[in-house]
C-alpha positions in Angstrom: 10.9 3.8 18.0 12.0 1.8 14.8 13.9 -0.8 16.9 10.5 -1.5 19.3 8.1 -1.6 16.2 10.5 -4.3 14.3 11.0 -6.2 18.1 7.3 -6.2 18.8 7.0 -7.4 14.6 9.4 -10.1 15.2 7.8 -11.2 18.0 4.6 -11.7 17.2 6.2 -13.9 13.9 8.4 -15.6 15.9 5.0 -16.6 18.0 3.0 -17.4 14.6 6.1 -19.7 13.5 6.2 -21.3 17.1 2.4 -22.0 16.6 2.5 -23.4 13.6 5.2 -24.8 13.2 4.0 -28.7 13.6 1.6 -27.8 10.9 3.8 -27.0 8.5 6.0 -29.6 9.1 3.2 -32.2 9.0 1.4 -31.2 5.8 4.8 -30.5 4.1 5.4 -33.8 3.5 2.2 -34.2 1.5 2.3 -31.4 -0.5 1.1 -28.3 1.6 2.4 -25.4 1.9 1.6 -22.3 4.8 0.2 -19.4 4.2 0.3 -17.1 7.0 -2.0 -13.7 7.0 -1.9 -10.5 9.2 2.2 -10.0 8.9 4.2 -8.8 5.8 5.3 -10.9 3.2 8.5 -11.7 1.8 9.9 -13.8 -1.6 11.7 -16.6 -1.1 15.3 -15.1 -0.7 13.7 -12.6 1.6 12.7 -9.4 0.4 9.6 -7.6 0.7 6.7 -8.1 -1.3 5.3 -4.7 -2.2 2.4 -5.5 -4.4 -0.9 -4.2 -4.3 -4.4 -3.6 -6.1 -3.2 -5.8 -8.7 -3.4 -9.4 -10.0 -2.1 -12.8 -11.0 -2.2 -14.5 -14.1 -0.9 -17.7 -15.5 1.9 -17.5 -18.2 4.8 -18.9 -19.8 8.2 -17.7 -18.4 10.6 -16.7 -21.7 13.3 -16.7 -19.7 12.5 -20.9 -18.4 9.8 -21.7 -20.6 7.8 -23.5 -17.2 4.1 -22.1 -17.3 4.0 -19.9 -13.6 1.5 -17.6 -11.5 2.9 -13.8 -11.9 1.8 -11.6 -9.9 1.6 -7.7 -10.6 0.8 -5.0 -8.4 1.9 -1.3 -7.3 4.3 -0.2 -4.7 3.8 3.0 -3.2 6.9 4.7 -1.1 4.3 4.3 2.1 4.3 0.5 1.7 7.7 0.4 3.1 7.4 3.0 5.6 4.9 1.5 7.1 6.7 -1.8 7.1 9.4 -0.3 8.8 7.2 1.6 11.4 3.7 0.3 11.4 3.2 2.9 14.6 2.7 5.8 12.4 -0.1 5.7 8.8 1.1 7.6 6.7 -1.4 10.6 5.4 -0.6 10.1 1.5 0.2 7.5 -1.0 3.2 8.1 -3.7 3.2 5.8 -6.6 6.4 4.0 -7.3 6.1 1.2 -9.4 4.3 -2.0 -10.7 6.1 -4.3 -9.5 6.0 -8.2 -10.6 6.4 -11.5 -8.8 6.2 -15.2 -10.1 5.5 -18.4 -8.2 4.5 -21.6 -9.2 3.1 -23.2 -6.3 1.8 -19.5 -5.3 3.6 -19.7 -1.7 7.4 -19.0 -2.7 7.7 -16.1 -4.6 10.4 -14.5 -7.0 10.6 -10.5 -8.1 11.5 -9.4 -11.8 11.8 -6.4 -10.1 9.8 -3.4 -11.6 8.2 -4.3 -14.6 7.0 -0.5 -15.3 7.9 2.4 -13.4 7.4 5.7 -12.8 10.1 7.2 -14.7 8.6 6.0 -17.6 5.2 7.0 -17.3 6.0 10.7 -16.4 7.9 10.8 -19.6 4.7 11.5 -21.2 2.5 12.8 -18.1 3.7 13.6 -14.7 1.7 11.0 -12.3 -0.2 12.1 -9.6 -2.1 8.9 -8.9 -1.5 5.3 -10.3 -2.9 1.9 -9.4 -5.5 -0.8 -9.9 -4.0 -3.3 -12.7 -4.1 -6.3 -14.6 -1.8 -7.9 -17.7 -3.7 -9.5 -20.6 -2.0 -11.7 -23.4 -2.8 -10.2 -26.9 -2.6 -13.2 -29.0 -2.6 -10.7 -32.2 -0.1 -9.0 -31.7 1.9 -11.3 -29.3 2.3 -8.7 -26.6 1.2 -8.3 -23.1 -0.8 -5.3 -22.4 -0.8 -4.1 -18.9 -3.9 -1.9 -18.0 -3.7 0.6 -14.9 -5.3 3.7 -13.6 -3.4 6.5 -14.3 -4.4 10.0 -13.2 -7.8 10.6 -14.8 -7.7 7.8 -17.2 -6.5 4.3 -18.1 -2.8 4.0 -19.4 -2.0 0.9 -21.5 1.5 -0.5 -21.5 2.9 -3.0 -23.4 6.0 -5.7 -23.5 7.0 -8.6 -25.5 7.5 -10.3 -22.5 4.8 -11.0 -19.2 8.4 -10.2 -17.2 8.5 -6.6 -18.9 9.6 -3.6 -19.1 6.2 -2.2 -19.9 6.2 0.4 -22.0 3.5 3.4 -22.2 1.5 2.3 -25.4 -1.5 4.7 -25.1 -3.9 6.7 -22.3 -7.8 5.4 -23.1 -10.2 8.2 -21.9 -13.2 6.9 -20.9 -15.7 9.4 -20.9 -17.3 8.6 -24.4 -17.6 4.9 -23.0 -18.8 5.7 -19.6 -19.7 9.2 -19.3 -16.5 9.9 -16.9 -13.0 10.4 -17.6 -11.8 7.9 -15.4 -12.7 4.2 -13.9 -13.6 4.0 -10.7 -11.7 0.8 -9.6 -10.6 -1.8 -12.2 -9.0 -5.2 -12.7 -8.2 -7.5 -15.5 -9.7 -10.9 -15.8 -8.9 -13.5 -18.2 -11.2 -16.3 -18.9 -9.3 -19.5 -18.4 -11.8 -21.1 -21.1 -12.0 -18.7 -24.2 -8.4 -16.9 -23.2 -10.3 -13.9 -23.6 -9.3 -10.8 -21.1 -11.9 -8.4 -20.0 -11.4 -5.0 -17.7 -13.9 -4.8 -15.2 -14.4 -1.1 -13.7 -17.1 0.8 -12.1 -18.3 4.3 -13.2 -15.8 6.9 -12.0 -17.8 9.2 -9.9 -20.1 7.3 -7.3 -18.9 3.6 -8.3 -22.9 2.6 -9.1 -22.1 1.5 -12.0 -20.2 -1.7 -13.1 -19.1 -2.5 -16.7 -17.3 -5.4 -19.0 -15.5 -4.4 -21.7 -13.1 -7.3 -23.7 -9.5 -6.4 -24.3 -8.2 -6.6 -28.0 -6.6 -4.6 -30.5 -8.6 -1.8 -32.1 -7.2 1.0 -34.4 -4.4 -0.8 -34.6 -4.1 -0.1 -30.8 -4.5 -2.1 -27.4 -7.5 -0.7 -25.7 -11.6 -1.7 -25.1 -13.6 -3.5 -27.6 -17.0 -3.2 -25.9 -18.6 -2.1 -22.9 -21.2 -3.6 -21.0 -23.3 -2.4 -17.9 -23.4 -5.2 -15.5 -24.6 -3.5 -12.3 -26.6 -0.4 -11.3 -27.3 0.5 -7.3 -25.1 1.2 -4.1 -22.2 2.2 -4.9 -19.2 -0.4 -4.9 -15.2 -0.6 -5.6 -13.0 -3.1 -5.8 -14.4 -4.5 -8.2 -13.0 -8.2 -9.4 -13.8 -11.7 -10.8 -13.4 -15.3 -11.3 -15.4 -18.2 -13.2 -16.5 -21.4 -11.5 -18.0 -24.5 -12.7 -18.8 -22.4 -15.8 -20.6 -19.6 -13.6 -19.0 -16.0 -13.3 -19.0 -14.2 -10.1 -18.4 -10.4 -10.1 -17.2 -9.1 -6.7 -16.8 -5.5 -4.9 -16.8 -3.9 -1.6 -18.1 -0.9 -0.2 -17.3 2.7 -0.3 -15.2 2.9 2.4 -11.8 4.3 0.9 -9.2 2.5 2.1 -10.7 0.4 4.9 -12.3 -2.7 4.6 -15.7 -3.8 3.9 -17.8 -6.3 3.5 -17.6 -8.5 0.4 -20.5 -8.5 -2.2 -21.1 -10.9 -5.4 -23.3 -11.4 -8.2 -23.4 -14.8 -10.3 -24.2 -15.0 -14.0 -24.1 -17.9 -16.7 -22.6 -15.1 -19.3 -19.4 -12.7 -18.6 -21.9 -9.8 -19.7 -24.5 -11.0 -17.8 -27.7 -11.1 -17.0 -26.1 -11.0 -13.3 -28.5 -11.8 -10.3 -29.7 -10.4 -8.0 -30.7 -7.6 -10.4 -28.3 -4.5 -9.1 -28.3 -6.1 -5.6 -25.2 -7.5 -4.4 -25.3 -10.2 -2.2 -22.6 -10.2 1.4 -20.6 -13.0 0.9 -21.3 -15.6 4.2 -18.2 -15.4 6.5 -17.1 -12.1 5.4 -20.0 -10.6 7.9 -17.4 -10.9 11.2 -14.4 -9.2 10.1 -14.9 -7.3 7.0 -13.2 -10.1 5.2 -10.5 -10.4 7.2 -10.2 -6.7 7.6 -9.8 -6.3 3.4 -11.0 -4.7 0.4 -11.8 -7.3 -2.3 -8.6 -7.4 -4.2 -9.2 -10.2 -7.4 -9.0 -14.1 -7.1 -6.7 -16.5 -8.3 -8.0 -20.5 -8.7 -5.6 -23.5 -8.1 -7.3 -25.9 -10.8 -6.0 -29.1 -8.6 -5.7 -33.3 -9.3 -8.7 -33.5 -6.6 -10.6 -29.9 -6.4 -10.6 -26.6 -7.5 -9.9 -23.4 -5.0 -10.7 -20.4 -5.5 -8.7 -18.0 -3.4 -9.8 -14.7 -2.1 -6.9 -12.3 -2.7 -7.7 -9.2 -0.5 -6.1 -6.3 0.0 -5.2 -4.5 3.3 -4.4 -0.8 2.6 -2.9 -1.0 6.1 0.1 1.7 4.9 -3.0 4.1 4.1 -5.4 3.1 6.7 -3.6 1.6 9.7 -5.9 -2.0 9.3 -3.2 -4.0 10.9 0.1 -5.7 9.8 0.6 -7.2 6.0 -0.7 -5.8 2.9 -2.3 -8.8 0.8 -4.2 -11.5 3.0 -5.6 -14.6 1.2 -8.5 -16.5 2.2 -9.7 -19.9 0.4 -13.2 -19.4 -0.7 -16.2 -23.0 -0.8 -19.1 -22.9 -2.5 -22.9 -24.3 -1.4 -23.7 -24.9 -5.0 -23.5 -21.8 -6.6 -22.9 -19.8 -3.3 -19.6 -18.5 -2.6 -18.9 -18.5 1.4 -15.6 -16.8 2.8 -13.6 -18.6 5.2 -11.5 -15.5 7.2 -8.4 -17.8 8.3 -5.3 -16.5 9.4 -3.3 -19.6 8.6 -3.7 -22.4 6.7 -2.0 -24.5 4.2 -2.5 -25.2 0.5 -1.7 -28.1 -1.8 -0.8 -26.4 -5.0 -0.8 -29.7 -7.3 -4.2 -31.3 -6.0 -6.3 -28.1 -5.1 -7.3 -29.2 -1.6 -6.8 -26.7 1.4 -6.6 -27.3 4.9 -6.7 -24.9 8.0 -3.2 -24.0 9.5 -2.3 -25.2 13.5 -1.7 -21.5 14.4 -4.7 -20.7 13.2 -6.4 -17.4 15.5 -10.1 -18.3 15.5 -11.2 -15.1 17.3 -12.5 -12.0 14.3 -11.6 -8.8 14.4 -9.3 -9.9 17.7 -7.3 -6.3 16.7 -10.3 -4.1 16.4 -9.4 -2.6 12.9 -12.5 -3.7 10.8 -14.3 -1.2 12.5 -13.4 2.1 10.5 -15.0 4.7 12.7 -15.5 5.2 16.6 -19.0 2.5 17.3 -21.1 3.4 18.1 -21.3 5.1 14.7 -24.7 7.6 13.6 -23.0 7.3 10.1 -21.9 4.9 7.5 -22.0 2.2 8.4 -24.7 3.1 10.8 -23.5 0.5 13.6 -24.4 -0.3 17.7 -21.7 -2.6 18.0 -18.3 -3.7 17.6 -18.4 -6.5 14.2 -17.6 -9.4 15.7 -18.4 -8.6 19.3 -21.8 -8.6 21.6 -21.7 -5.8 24.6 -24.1 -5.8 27.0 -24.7 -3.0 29.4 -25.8 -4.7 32.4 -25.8 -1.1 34.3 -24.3 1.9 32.9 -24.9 4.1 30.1 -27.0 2.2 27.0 -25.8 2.1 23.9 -27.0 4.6 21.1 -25.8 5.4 17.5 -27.9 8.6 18.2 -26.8 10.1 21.7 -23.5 11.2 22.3 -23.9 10.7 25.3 -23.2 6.7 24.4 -19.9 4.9 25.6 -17.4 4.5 23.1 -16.5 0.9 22.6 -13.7 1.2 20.6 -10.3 3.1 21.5 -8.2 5.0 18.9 -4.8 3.8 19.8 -2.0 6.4 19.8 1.5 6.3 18.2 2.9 5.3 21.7 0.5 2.5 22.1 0.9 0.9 18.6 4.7 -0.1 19.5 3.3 -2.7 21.5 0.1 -3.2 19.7 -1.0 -3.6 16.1 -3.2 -1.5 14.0 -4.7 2.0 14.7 -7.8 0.7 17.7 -8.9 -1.6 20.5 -11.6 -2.4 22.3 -12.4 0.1 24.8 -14.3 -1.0 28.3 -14.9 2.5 30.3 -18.0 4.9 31.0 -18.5 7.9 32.9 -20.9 6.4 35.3 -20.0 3.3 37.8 -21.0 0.6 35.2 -21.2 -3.5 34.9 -20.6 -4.9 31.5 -20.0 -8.1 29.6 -18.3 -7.9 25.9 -18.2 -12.1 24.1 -17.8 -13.5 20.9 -19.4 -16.8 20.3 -16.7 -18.9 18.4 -17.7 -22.3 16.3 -17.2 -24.2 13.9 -19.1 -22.8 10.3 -19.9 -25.1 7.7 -16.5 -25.9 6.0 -14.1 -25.3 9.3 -14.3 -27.1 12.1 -13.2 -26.0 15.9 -12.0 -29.3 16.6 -12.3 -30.4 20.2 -9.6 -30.1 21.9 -6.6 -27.5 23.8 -6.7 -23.6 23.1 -4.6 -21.2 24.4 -6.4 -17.5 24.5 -4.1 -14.3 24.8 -4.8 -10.5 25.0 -3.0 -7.2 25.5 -4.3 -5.3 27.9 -3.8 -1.7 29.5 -5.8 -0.8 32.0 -6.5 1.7 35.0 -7.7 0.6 38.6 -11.2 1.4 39.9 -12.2 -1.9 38.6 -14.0 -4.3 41.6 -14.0 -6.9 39.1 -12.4 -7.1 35.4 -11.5 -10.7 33.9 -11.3 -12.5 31.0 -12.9 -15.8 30.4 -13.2 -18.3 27.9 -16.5 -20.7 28.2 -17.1 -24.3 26.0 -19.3 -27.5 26.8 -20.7 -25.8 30.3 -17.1 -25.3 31.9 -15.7 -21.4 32.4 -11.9 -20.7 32.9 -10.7 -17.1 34.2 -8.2 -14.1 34.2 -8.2 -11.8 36.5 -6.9 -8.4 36.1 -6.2 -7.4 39.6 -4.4 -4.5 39.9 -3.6 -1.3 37.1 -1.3 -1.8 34.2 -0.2 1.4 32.8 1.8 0.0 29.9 0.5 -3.2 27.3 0.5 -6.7 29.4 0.1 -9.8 28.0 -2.9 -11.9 29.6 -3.3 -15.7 28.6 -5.6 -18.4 29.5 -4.0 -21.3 29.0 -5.5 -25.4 28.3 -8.9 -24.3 27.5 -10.9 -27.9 27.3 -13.2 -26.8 23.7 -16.0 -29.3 23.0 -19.0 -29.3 20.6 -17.2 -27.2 18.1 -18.0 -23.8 20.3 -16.4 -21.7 22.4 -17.5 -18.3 24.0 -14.1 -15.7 24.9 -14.9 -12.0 26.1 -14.3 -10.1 29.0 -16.4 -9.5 32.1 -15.8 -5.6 34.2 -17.7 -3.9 37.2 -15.7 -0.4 36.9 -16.1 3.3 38.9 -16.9 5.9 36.9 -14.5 6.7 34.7 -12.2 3.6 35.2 -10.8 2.3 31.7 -9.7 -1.1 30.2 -8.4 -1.2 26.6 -7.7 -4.6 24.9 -6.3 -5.6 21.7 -4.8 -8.1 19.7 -6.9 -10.8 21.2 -6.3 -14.2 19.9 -7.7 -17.9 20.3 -5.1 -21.3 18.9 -5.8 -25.2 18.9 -1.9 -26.3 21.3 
């Protein structure tokens, strides 16, 4: 099973590398530099990142003296599991380490190894759960402070250096501050402007509740000078933030444990706020699709550039606890319309590290949710989130059974893949095309350009896996721009995964509609996954 999982994995890279390969070698030469989502990452001399619910920060290296990006995060022992079988999600996480990582163009990557591991904090209390983090300079004391849940509170840690070992330093217990024990979901920010770090944590039991509190030194220990309610409403986690052009933007996601969500802000002039909307995030514009590009809002990290500043989007995909797909951190370059944030979901693109700018990768897939894994339960879905269709995708039930969030008698339109089926395809569903009645139906997604990437006219090659039964008079796959329709036809049953591609698609206007067309018998089924749309 191993040896399929890591051929299908090196397959679909080899493709991605094949597709974008041009790119990279065209914007190289000016500076760019790929970065390639939905597969696992690796440093520079080719070991796995394993680095999650964390966060980057900009510090001097000792060891070099160069200012760099390190990055900190946790590895759990399911990370690489997963990574070596992505057919099976594990049912647990087990804490290993926090691990760290520096950069300085935030592309190539370098471990320090683990900066603070488990050994040492069960030395002073066996750890059940640890995670969510951050490191903060204490200019006082000249230490770095790393801040992480642990158990039922927040442990402190502290090194003389930002590339460790952390050492335990204290446990903070948060109940006098915030009426709970523990934080909900926390991450460290540092304002670029004052220096000043500042945890920023929901309430530990619902998440309605979002606080500020500045890092510093009190009772002649590292811990929480202040606290400040921010946010009171639905509840939220992930909670994270960045400043831009001197306005902070708090950002969290839904409760949805490990899966992803949609992406929610608030904006205010002052780090402790007034932050508007009053207690009513706002979705982020271009997270709506594809839950953010199938994440949980992870923290941000900004590229202050010659020509621009970027803000990137660092989400995470719990994909070892939640089977969302391949790769565990996926980073999406974030533009503004004044003082709104919009979320461009890209699965390649290319970033210049010294000027700022950003540009979208060649092997870029346009189609959202292609692998069907933002959608967390079976759609349609009676419960949170209450949901008729597949994000993403439009169904229409030309005859058949209609489609109800209240009658269970509804079609499914998703598929739960099964161990089997995920060594060919990724993630835990697909789309599902069946009913129980003879039935026509069309399933599209309209694909254009939004307002800061363009679908450039020009050649697209669209590709799907399909398995499918016979019983189908008519099932096809299409792809429709500028008036003109090409076809696939699936003519006959295909009991294991096939590849289906439409090839030299002529895209004009910036639009393209892809989908799939089926007149089935009762009972006759199509599943379809890993769907994908890229610019030849």
């Amino acid at each position: 099973m191993r040896t399929l999982v890591k051929t299908l994995f090196i397959s679909v890279l080899l493709s991605l590398i094949l597709k974008t390969g041009k790119s990279q070698t065209d914007t190289a030469s000016k500076g760019f530099l790929p970065i390639t989502n939905d597969v696992f990452w690796d440093t520079k001399d080719g070991h796995p990142i394993y680095s999650q619910g964390g966060g980057i920060f900009r510090f001097k290296d000792p060891e070099s003296g160069i200012e760099k990006y390190y990055w900190y995060g946790a590895q759990y022992k399911e990370s690489a599991s997963y990574r070596n079988d992505p057919s099976v999600t594990p049912p647990r996480d087990n804490f290993v380490s926090v691990t760290c990582y520096t950069s300085t163009d935030l592309v190539n990557w370098e471990s320090k190894g683990d900066v603070l591991t488990r050994d040492e904090m069960d030395k002073h209390q066996h750890t059940r759960w640890a995670g969510r983090l951050g490191v903060a300079y204490i200019k006082d004391i000249n230490k770095y402070a790393l801040f992480i849940q642990h158990n039922a509170e927040v442990l402190v840690a502290v090194s003389d250096s930002p590339n460790g070992p952390f050492t335990w330093h204290q446990r903070i217990n948060m109940k006098e501050m915030i009426g709970t024990s523990n934080t909900g979901d926390q991450t460290v920010f540092t304002d670029e402007d004052t220096g000043i770090s500042y945890l920023v944590y929901s309430y530990g039991k619902g998440r309605h509740k979002i606080y500020i509190s500045e890092i510093g030194v009190k009772d002649g220990k590292v811990g929480l000078l202040d606290c400040t309610q921010v946010y009171k409403g639905a509840g939220r986690e992930g909670n994270c933030m960045f400043k831009y052009n001197g306005k902070y933007y708090l950002f969290a996601s839904n409760l949805y444990g490990w899966d992803s969500s949609y992406a929610y802000y608030l904006v205010a002039d002052n780090i402790r706020g007034p932050y508007t909307p009053t207690d009513e995030m706002l979705i982020v514009r271009g997270s709506e699709a594809d839950y953010a590009h199938v994440t949980q809002t992870g923290f941000f990290v900004k590229v202050k550039g010659s020509k621009q500043e970027t803000v990137i989007y660092c989400g995470d995909r719990w994909a070892n606890f939640a089977g969302n797909g391949l790769g565990y951190n996926q980073w999406c370059p974030l533009s503004f319309d004044g003082d709104t944030p919009y979320f461009n979901s890209l699965s390649a693109w290319n970033l210049n590290p010294t000027t700022g700018e950003w540009t979208v990768g060649r092997g870029n897939n346009y189609v959202k949710n292609g692998s069907f894994e933002a959608d967390r339960r079976r759609i349609p879905s009676p419960v949170k989130p209450v949901q008729e269709q597949l994000l993403g995708w439009a169904t229409t039930i030309i005859e058949g059974t209609a489609l109800s969030v209240s009658d269970s008698t509804s079609p499914s339109l998703n598929y739960f893949n099964t161990q089997q089926d995920r060594q060919s395809v990724i993630g835990e569903k697909s789309l599902q095309i069946s009913d129980i009645v003879n039935f026509k139906r069309k399933i599209v997604q309209t694909i254009e350009s939004s307002p800061y990437v363009d679908v450039e006219d020009g050649s697209y090659t669209l590709t799907a896996k399909i398995r499918n039964s016979d019983g189908f008079p008519r099932l096809e796959m299409y792809a429709e721009s500028n008036g003109k329709i090409m076809k696939k036809s699936i003519s006959r049953s295909n009991g294991a995964w096939t590849t289906i591609t439409i090839d030299k698609i002529p895209v004009k206007n910036g639009r393209v509609d892809i989908g799939f067309v089926a007149e089935g018998n009762a009972g006759a089924f199509c599943y379809v996954d890993d769907i994908s749309l890229v610019k030849n």
